[in-house]
C-alpha positions in Angstrom: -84.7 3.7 -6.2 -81.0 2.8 -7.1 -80.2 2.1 -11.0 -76.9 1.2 -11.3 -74.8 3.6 -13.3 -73.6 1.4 -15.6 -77.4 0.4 -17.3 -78.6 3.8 -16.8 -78.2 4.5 -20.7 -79.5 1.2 -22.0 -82.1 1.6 -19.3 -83.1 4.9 -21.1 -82.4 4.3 -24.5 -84.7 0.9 -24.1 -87.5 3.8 -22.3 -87.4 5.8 -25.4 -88.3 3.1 -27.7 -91.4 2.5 -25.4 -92.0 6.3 -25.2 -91.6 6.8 -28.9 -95.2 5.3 -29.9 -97.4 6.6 -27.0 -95.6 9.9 -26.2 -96.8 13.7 -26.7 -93.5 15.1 -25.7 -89.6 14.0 -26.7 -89.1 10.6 -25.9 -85.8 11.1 -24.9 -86.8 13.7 -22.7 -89.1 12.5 -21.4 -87.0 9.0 -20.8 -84.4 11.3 -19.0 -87.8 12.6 -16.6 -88.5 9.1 -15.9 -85.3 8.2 -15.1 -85.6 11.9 -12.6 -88.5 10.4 -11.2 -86.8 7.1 -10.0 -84.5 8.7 -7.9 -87.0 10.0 -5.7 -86.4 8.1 -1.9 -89.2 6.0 -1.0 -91.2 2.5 -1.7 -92.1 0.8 -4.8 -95.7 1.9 -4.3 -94.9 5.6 -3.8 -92.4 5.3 -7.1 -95.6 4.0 -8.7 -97.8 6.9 -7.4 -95.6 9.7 -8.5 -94.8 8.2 -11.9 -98.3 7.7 -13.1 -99.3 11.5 -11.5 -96.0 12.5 -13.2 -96.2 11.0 -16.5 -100.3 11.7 -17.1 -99.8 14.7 -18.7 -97.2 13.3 -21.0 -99.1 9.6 -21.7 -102.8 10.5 -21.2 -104.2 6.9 -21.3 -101.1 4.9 -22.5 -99.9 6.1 -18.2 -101.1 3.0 -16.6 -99.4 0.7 -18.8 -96.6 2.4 -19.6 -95.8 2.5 -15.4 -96.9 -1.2 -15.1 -94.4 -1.8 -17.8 -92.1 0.0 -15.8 -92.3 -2.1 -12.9 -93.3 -5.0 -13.7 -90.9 -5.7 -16.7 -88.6 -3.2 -17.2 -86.4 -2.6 -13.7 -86.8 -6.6 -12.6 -85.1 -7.3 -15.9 -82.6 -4.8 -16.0 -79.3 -6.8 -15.2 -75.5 -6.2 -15.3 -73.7 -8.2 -18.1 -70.2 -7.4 -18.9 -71.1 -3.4 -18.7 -73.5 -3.7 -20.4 -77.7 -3.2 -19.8 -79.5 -5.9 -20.4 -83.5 -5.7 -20.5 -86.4 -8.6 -21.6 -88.8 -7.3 -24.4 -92.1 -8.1 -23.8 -92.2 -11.9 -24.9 -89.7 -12.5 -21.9 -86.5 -12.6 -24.5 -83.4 -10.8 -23.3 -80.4 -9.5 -25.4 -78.2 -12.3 -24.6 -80.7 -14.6 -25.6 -81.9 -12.9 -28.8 -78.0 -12.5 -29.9 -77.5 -16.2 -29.1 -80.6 -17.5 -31.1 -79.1 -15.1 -34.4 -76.2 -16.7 -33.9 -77.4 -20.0 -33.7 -79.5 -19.5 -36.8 -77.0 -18.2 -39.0 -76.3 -20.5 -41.8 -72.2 -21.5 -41.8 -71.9 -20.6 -38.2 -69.6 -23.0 -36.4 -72.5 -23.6 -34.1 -74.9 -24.2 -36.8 -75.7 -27.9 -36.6 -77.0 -29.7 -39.8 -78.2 -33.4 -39.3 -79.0 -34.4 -42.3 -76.8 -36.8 -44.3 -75.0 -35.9 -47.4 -74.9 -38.0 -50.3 -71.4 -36.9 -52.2 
């Protein structure tokens, strides 16, 4: 599987945040093992196969989800914005989005919009 070199590291540093809760080893070395593992030629099933033989030892009964996560979430979201990684956390929100909402939110902004009428 090709990653693009240039979401590789937010690619893993979003992997160790999902490693950190369910993982017996490092979770950045085990991200950088995942990342190993994706390299491998071959189909999206085989990926599938050798990450959750791989990654049993290391996730016990957190494997399953962890590689459904994977593939199902995690590498369809990754995308290419300005250099930089962008992923979708698991309500479907992406960086971008998440940044543009705080933004939107923040009291003063010149894009915060306040409809109510003043009585000065």
């Amino acid at each position: 599987m090709i990653i693009p070199d240039d979401v590789v590291d937010s690619l893993k540093q979003h992997l160790v945040t999902k490693l950190e809760p369910v993982c017996s080893a490092e979770p950045e070395a085990l991200a950088n093992y995942v990342l190993a593992l994706l390299k491998h030629d071959g189909s999206e099933a085989q990926l599938r196969r050798v990450c959750l033989e791989q990654l049993e030892d290391f996730l016990n009964e957190h494997t399953n989800s962890f590689v459904e996560y994977l593939f199902d979430t995690a590498l369809p979201n990754i995308a290419h914005v300005g250099g930089r990684g962008r992923t979708r956390d698991d309500n479907g929100d992406d960086d971008e989005r998440r940044d543009r909402d705080r933004k939107h939110r923040r009291r003063g902004s010149p894009d915060h919009h306040d409809d109510r009428k003043r009585d000065d």
